[in-house]
Each structure stands twice: as C-alpha cells, then as structure tokens.
N, CA, C and O atoms as a printed pandas DataFrame, in Angstrom:
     atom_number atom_name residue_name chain_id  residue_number  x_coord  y_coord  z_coord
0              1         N          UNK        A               1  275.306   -1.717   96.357
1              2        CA          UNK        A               1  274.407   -2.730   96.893
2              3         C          UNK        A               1  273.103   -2.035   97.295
3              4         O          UNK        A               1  273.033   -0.871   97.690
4              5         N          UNK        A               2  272.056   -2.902   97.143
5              6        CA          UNK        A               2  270.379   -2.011   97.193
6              7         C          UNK        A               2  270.119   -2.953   98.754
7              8         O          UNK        A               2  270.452   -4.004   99.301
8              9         N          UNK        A               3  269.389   -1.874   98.937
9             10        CA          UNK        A               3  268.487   -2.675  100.073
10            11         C          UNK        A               3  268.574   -4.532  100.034
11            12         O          UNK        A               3  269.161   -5.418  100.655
12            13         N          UNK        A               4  267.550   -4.412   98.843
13            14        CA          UNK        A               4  267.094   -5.940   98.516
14            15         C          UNK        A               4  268.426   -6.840   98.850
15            16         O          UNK        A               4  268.584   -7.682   99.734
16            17         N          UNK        A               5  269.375   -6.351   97.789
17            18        CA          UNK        A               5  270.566   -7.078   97.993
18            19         C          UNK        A               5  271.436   -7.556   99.029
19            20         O          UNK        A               5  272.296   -8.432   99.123
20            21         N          UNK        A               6  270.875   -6.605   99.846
21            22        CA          UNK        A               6  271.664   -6.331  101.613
22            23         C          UNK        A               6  270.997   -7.868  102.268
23            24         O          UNK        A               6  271.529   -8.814  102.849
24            25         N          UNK        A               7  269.592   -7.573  101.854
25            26        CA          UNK        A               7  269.035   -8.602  102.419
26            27         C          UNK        A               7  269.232  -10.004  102.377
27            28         O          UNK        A               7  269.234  -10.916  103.203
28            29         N          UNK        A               8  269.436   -9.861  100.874
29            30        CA          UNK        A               8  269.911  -11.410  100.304
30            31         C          UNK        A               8  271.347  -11.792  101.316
31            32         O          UNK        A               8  271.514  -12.803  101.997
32            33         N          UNK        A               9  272.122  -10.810  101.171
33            34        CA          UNK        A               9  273.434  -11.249  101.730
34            35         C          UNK        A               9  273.407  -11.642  103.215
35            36         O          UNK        A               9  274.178  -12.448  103.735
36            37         N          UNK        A              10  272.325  -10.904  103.892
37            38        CA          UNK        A              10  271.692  -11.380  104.914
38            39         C          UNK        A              10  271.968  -12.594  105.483
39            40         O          UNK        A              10  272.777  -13.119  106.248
40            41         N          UNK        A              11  270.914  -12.867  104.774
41            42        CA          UNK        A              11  269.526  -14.674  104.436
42            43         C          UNK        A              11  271.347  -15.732  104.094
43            44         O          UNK        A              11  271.834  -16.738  104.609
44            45         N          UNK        A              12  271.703  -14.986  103.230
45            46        CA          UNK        A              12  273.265  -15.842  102.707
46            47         C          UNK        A              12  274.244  -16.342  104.110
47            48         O          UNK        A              12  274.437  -17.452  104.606
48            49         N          UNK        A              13  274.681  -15.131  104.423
49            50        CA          UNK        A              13  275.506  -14.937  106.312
50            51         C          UNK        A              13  274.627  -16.183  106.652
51            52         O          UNK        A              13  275.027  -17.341  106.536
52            53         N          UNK        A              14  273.569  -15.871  107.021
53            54        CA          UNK        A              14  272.854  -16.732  108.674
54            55         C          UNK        A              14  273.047  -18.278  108.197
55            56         O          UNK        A              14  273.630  -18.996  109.010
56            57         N          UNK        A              15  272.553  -18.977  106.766
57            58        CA          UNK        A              15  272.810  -19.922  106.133
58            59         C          UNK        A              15  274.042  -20.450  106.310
59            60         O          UNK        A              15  274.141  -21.228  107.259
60            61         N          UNK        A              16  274.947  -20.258  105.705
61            62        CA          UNK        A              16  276.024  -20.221  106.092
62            63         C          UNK        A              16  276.858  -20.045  107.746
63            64         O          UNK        A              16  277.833  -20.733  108.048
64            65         N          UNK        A              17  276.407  -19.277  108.424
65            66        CA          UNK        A              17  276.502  -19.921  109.826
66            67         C          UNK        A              17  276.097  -20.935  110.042
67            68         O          UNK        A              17  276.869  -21.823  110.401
68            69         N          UNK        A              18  274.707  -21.174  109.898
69            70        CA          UNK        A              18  274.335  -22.438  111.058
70            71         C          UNK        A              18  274.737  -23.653  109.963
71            72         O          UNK        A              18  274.385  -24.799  110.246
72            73         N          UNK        A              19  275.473  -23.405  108.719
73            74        CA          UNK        A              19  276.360  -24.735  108.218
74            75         C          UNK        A              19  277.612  -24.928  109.016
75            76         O          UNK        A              19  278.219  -25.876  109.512
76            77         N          UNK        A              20  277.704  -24.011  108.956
77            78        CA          UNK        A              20  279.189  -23.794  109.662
78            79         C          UNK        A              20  279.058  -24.509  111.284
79            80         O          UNK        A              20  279.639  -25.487  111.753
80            81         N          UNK        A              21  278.197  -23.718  111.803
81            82        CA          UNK        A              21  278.024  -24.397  113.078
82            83         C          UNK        A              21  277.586  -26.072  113.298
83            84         O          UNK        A              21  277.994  -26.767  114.228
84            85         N          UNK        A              22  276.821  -26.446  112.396
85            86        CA          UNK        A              22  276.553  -27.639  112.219
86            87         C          UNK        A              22  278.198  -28.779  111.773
87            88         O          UNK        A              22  278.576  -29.947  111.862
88            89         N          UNK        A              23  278.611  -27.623  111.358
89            90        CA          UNK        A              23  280.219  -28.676  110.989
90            91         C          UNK        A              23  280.774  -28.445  112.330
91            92         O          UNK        A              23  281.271  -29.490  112.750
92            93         N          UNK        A              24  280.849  -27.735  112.936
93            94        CA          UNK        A              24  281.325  -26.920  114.149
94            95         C          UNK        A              24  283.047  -26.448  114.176
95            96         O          UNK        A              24  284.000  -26.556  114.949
96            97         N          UNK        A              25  282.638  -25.619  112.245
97            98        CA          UNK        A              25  283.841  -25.392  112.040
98            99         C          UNK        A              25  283.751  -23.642  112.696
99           100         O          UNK        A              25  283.184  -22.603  112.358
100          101         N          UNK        A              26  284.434  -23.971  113.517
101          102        CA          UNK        A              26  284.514  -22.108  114.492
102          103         C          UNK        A              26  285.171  -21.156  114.023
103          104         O          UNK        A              26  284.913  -20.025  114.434
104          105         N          UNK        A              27  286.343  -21.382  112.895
105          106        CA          UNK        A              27  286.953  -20.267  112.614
106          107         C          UNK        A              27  285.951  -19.785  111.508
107          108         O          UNK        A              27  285.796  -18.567  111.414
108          109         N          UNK        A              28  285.156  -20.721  110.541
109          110        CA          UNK        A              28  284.585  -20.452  109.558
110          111         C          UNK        A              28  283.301  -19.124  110.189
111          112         O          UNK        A              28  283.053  -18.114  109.530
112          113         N          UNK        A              29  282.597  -19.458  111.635
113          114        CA          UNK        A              29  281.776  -18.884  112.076
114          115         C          UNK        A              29  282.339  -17.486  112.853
115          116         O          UNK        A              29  281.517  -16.687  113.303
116          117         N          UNK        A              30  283.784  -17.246  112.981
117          118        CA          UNK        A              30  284.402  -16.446  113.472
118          119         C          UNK        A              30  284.428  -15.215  112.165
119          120         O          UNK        A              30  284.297  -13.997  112.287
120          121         N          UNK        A              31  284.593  -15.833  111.209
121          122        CA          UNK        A              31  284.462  -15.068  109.741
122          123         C          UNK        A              31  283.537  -14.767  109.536
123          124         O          UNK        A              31  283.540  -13.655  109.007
124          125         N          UNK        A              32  282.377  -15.270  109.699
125          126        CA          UNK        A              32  280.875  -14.757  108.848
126          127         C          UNK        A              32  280.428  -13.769  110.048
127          128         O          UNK        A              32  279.934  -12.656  109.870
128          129         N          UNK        A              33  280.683  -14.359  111.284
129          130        CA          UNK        A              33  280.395  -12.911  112.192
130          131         C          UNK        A              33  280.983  -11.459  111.604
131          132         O          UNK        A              33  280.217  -10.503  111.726
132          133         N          UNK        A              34  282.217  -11.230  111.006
133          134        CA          UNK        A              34  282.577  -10.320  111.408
134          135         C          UNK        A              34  281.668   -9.518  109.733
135          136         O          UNK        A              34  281.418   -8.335  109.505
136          137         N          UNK        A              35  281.422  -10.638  108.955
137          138        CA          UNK        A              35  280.728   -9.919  108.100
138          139         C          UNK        A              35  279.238   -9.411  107.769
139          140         O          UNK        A              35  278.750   -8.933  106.745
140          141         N          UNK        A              36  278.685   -9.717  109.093
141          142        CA          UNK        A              36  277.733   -9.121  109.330
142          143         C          UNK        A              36  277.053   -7.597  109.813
143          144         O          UNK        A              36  275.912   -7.134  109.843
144          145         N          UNK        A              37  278.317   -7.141  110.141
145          146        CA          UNK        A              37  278.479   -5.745  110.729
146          147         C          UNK        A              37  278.282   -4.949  109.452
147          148         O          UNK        A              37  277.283   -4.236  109.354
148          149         N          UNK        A              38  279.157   -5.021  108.481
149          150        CA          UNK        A              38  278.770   -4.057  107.406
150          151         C          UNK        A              38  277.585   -4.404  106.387
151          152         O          UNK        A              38  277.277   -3.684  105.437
152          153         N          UNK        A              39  276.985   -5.572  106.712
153          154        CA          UNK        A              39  275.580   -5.588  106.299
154          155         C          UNK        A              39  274.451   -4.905  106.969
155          156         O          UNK        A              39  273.758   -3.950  106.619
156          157         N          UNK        A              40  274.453   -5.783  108.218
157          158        CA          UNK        A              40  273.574   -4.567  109.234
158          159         C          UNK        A              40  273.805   -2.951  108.922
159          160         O          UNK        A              40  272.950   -2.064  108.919
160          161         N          UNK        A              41  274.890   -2.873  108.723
161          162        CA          UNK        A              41  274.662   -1.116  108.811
162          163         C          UNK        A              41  274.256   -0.814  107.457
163          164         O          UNK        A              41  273.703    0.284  107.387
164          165         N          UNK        A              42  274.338   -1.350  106.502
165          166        CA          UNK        A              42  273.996   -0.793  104.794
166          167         C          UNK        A              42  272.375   -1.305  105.499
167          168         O          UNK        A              42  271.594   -0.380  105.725
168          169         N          UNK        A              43  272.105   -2.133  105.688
169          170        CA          UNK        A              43  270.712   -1.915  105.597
170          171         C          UNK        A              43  269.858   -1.209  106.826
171          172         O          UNK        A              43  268.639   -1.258  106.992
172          173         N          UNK        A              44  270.880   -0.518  107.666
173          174        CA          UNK        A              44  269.961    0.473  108.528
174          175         C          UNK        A              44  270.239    1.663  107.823
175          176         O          UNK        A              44  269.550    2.652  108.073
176          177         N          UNK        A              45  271.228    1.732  106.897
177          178        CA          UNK        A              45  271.499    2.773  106.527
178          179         C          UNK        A              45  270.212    3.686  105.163
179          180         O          UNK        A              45  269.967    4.863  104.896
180          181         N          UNK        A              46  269.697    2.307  104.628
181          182        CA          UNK        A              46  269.253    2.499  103.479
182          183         C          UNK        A              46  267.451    1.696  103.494
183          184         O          UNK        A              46  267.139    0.538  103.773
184          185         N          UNK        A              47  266.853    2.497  103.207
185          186        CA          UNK        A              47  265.634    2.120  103.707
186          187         C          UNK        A              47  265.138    0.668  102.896
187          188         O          UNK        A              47  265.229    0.526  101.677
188          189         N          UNK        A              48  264.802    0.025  103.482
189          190        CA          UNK        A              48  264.233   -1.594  103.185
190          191         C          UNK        A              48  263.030   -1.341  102.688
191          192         O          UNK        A              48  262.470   -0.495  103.386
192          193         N          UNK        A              49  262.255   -1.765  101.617
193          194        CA          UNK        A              49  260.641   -1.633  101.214
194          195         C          UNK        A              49  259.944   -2.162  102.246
195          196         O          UNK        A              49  260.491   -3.082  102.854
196          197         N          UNK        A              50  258.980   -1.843  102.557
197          198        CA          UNK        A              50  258.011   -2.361  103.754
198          199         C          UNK        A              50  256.887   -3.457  103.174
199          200         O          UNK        A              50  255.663   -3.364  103.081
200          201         N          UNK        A              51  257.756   -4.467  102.843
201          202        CA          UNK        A              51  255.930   -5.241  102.125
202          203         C          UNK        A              51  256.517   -6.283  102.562
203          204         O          UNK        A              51  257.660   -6.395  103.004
204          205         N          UNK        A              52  255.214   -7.518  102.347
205          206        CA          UNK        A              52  255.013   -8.661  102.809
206          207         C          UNK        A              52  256.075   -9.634  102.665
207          208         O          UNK        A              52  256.369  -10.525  103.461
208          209         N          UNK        A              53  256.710   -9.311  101.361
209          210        CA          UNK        A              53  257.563  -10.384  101.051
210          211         C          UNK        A              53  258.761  -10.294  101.992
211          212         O          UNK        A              53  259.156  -11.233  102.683
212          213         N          UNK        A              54  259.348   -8.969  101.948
213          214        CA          UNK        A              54  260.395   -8.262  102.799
214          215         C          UNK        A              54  260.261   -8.825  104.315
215          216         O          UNK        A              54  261.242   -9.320  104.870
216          217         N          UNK        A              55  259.023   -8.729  104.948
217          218        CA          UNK        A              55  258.695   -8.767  105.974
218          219         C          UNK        A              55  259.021  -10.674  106.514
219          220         O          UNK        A              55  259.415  -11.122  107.590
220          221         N          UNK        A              56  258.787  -11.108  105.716
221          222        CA          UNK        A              56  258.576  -12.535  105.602
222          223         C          UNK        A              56  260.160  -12.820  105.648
223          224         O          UNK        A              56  260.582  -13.341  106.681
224          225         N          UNK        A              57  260.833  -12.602  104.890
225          226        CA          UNK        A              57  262.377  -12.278  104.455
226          227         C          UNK        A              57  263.481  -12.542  106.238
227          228         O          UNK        A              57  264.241  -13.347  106.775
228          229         N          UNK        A              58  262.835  -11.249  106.458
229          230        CA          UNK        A              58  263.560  -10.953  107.861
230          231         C          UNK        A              58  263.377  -11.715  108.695
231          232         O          UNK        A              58  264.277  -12.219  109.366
232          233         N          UNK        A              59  262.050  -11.975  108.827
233          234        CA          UNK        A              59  261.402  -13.095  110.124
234          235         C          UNK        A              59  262.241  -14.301  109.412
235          236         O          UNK        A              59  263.154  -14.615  110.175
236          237         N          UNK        A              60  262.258  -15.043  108.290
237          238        CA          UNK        A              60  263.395  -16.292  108.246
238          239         C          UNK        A              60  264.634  -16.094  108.697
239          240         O          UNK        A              60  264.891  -17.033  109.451
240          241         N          UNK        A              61  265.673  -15.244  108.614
241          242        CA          UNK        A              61  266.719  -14.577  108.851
242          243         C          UNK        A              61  266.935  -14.148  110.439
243          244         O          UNK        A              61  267.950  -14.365  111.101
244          245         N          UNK        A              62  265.621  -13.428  110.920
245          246        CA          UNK        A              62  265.566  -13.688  112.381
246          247         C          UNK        A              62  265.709  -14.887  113.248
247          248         O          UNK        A              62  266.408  -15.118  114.235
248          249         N          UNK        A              63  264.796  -15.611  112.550
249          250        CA          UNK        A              63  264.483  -17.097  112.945
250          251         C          UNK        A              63  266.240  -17.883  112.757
251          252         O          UNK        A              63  266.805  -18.296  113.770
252          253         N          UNK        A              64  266.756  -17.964  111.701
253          254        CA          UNK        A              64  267.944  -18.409  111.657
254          255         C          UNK        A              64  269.009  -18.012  112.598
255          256         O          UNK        A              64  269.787  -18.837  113.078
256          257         N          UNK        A              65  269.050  -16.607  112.892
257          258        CA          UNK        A              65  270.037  -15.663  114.115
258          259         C          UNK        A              65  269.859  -16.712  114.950
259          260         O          UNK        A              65  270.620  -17.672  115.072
260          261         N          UNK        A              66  268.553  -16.462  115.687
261          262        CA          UNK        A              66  268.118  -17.061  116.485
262          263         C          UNK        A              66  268.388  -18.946  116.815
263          264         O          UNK        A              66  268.522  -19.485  117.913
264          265         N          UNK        A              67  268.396  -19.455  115.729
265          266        CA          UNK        A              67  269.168  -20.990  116.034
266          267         C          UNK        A              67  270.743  -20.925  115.947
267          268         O          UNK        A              67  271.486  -21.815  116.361
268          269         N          UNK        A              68  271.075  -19.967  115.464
269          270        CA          UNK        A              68  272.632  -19.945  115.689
270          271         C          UNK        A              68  273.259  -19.495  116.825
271          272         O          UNK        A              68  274.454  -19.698  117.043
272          273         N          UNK        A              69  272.388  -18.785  117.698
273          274        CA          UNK        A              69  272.460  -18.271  118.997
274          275         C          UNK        A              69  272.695  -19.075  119.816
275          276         O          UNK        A              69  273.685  -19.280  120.518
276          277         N          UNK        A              70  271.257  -19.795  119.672
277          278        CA          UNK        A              70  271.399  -21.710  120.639
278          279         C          UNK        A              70  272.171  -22.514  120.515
279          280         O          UNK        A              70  272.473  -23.152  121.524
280          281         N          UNK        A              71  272.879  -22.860  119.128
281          282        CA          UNK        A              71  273.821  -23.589  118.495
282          283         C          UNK        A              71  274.846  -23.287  119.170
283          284         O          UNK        A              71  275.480  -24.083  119.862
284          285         N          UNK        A              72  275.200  -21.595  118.958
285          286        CA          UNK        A              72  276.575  -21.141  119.047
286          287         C          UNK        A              72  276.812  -21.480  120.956
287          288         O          UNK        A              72  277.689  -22.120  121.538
288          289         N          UNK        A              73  275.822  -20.861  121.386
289          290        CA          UNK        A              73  275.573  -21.456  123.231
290          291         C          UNK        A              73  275.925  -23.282  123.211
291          292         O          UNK        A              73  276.744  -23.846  123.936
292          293         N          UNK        A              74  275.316  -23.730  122.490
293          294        CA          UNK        A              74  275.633  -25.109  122.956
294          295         C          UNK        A              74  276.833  -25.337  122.528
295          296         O          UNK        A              74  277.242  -26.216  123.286
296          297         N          UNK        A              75  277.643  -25.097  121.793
297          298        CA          UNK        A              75  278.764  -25.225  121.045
298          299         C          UNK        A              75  279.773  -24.592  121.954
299          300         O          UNK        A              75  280.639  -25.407  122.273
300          301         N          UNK        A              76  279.968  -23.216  122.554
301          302        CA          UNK        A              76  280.845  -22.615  123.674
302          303         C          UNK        A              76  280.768  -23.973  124.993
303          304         O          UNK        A              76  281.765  -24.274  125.649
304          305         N          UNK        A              77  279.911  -24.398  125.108
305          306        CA          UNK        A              77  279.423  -25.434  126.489
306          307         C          UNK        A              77  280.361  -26.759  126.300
307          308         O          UNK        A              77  280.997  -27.308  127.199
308          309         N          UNK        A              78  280.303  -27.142  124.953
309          310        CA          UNK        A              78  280.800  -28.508  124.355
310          311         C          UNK        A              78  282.758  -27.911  124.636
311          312         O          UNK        A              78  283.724  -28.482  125.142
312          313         N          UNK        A              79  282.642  -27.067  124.245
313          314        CA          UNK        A              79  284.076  -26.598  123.890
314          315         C          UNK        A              79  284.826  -26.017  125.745
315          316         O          UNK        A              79  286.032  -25.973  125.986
316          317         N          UNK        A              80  284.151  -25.799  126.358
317          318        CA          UNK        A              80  284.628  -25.471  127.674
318          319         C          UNK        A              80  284.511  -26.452  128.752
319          320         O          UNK        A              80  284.965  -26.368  129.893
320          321         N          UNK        A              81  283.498  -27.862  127.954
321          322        CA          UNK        A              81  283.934  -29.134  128.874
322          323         C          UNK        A              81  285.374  -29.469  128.307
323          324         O          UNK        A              81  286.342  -29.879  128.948
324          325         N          UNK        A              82  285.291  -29.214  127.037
325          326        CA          UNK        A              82  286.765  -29.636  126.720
326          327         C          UNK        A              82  287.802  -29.175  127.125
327          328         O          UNK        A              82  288.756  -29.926  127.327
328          329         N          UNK        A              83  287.865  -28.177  127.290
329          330        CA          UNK        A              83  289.095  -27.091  128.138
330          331         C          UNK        A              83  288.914  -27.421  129.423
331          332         O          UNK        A              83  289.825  -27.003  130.138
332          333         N          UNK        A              84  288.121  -27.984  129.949
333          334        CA          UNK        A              84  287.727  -28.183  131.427
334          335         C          UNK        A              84  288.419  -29.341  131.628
335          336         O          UNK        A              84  288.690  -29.767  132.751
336          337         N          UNK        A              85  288.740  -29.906  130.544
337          338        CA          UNK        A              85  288.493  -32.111  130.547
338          339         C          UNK        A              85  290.289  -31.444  130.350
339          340         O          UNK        A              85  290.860  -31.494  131.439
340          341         N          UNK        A              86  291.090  -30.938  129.342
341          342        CA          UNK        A              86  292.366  -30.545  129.053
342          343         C          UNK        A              86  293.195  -30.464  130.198
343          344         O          UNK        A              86  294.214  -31.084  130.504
344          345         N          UNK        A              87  292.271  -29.182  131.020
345          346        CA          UNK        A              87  292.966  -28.343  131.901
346          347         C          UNK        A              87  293.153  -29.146  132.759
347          348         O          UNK        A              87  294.286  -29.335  133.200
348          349         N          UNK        A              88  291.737  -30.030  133.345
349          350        CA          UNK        A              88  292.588  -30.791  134.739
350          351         C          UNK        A              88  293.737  -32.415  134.321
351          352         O          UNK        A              88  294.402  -33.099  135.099
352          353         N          UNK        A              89  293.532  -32.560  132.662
353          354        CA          UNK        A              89  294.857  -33.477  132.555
354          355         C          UNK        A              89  296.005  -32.853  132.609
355          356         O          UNK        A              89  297.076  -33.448  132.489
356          357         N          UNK        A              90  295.917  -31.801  132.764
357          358        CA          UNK        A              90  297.412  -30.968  132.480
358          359         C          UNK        A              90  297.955  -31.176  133.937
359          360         O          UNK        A              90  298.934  -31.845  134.269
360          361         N          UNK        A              91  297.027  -30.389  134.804
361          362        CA          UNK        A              91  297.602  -30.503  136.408
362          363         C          UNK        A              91  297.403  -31.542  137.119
363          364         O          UNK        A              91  297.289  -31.438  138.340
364          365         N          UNK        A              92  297.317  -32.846  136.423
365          366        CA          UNK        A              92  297.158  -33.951  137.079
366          367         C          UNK        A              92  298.418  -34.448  136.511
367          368         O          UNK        A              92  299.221  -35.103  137.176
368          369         N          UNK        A              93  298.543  -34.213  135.593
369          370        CA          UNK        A              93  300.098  -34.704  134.898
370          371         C          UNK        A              93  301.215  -33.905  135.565
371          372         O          UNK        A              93  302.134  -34.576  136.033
372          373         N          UNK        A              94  301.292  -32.364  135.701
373          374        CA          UNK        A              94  301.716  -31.832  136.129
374          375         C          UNK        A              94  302.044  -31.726  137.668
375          376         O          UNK        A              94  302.969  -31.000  138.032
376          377         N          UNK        A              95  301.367  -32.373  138.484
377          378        CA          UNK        A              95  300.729  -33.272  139.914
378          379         C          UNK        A              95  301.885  -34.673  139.670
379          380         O          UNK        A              95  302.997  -34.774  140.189
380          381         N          UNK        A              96  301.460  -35.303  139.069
381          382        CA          UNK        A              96  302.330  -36.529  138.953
382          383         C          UNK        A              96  303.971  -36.021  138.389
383          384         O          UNK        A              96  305.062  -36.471  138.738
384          385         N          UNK        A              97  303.795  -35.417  137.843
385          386        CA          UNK        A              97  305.292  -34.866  137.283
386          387         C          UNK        A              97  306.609  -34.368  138.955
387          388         O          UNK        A              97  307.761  -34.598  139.322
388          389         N          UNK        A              98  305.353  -33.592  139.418
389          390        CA          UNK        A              98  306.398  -33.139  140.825
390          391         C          UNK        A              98  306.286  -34.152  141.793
391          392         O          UNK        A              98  306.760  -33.716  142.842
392          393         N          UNK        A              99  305.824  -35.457  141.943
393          394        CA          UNK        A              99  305.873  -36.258  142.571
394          395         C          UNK        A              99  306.733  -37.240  142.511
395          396         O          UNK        A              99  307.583  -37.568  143.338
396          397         N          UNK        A             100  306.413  -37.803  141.253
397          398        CA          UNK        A             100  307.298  -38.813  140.510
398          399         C          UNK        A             100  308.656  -38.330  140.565
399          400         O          UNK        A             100  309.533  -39.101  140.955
400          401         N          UNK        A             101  309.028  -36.785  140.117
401          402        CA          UNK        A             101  310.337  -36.344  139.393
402          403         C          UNK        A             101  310.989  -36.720  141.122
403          404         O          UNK        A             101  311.648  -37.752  141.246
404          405         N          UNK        A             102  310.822  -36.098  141.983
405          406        CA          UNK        A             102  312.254  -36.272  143.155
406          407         C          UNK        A             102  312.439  -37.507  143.166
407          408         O          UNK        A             102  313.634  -37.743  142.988
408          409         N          UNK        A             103  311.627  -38.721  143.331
409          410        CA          UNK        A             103  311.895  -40.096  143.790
410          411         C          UNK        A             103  312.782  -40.709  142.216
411          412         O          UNK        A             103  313.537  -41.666  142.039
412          413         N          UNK        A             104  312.310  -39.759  141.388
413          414        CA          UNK        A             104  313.493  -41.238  139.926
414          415         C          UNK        A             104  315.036  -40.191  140.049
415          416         O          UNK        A             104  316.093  -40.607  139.573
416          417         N          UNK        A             105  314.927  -38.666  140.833
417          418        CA          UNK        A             105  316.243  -38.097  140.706
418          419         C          UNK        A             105  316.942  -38.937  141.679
419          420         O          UNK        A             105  318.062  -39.431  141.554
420          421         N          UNK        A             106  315.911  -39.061  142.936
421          422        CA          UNK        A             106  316.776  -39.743  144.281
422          423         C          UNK        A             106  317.088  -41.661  144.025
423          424         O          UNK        A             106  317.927  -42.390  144.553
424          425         N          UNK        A             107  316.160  -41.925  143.147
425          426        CA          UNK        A             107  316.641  -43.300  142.755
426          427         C          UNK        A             107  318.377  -42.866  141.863
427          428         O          UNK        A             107  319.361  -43.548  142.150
428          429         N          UNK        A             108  318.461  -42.018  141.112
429          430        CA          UNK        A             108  319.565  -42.051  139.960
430          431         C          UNK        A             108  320.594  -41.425  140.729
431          432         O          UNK        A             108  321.676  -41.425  140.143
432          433         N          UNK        A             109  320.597  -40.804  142.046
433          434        CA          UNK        A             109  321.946  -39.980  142.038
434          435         C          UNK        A             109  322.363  -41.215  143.515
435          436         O          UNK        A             109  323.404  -40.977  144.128
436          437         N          UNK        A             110  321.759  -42.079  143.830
437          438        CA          UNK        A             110  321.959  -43.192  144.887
438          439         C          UNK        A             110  322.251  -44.359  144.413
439          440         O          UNK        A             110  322.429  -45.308  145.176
C-alpha cells in the first residue's frame, strides 16, 4: 500500500463511519474504529506528498473525524438515557417484586 492509497482508505474508514453512525449501527462503528490504527500508522510511517491536492484530501477526512466525534458524543448520550430509562425499570420492578412477593406468599400459605 502507497501513501496515496493509505489515504484513500482513509477518506473510505471516515465515510463509512459517519454511515454507520447515521444508521446508528454501533457494532459496525466498533469495526471501522479498530481499522483505523493500522492506517494511521502506514501513513505516519511512509511519507505523504506535500501538495495541494493531498492537503485538501486530509482537511475532508479531518473534517469527517471530526462529525463523527459529535455524532459518536451524541450517540453515547442517546444510548446512556437508555440504560438510564432500563436501569431504573429494573429496580422499580425489582422494588415492586420485594413488596408485592411477601403479601401474595402471606395471602397463599393463609
């Protein structure tokens, strides 16, 4: 893989996130994270051409990180009202469970 190519795969990753995030399919975005690591490093590894087009390249790709960042933030927020909204039906059920349960044992064994 060349520089250039690194890049493309880049521009490809971030695309592909913020689809992903837009579906707010998370395992899909759990995957493309992890394949970003061995891109980043091939292309620190291997020098990038320094020209306009390149330059232009990154700043879209930046720019994209960057809405998947906000996305991915608003998306953890959406997902921890939900665990929030879960958790207190659990111990409200779980609340009613030890309340309810002695009075239907003491109704059944009387």
């Amino acid at each position: 893989m060349n520089p250039e190519q690194a890049l493309t795969r880049l521009e490809q990753l971030a695309k592909e996130h913020l689809a992903a995030l837009n579906r707010r399919d998370i395992g899909l975005v759990l995957r493309i994270c992890k394949l970003y690591q061995p891109t980043l490093f091939f292309l620190r590894s291997a020098p990038l051409a320094d020209n306009p087009e390149n330059r232009k390249r990154m700043m879209a790709v930046q720019h994209m990180l960057d809405e998947c960042e906000v996305r991915s933030q608003i998306e953890l927020g959406r997902i921890t009202q939900k665990l929030k909204k879960s958790a207190l039906g659990r111990r409200q059920r779980s609340a009613y469970k030890a309340v309810a349960a002695p009075q239907s044992f003491m109704d059944a064994s009387y």
